[in-house]
C-alpha positions as CSV (number, residue, x, y, z in Angstrom):
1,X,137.2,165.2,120.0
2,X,137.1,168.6,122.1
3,X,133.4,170.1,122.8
4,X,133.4,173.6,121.1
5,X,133.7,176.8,123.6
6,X,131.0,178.7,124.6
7,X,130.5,182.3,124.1
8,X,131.2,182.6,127.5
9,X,134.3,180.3,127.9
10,X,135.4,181.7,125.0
11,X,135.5,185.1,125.6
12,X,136.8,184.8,129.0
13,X,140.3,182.8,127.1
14,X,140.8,186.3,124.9
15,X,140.4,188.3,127.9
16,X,143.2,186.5,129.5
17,X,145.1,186.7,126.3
18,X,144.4,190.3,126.2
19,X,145.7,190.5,129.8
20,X,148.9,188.5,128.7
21,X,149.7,190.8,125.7
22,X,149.7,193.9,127.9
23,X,151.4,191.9,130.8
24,X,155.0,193.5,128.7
25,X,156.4,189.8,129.7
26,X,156.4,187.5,126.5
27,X,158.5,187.4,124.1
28,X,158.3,188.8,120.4
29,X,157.5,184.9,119.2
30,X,154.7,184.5,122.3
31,X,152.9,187.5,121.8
32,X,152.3,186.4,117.8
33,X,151.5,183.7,119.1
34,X,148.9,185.0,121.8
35,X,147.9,187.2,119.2
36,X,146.5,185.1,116.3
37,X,144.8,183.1,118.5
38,X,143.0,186.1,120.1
39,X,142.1,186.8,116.4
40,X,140.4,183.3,116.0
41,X,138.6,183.7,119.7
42,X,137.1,186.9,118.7
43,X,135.9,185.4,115.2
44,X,134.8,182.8,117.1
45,X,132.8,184.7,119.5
46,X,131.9,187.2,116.7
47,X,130.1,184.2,114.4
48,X,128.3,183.4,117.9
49,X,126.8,186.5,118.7
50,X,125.8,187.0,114.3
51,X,124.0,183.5,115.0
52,X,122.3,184.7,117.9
53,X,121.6,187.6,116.5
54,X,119.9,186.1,113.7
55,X,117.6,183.5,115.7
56,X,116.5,186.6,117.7
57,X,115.6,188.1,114.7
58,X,113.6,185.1,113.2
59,X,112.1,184.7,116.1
60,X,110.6,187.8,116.4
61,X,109.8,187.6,112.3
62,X,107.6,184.6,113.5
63,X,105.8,186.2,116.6
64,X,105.0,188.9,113.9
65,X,103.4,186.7,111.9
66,X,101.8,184.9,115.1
67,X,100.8,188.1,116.3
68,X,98.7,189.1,113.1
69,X,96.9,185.6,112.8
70,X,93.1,185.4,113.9
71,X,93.7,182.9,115.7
């Protein structure tokens, strides 16, 4: 079984698959190809940075309510 990308690794493949799409090189088939997986890597990363997003923003929800304890 594979280990899952990082955000980092992950957005470093679409670049390159951004760079190979405007490379004017591949054929019709490839650049498909190239292109639906570019599609999953930026859902991919996309789902990453909404998680992310949404532990920084419980986090600072429970600071808040840290911050306005007595204790």
């Amino acid at each position: 079984m594979t280990k899952p990308l990082t955000y980092e690794q992950a957005f470093a493949r679409l670049e390159e698959i951004v760079a190979q799409l405007n490379s004017g090189t591949l054929t019709l088939d490839e650049m498909v190809t190239l292109y639906a997986r570019g599609r999953e890597l930026s859902d991919y990363c996309r789902e990453l940075l909404d998680a992310a997003e949404l532990k920084i923003t419980q986090l600072d929800a429970q600071d808040e309510l840290n911050d306005d304890s007595p204790f």
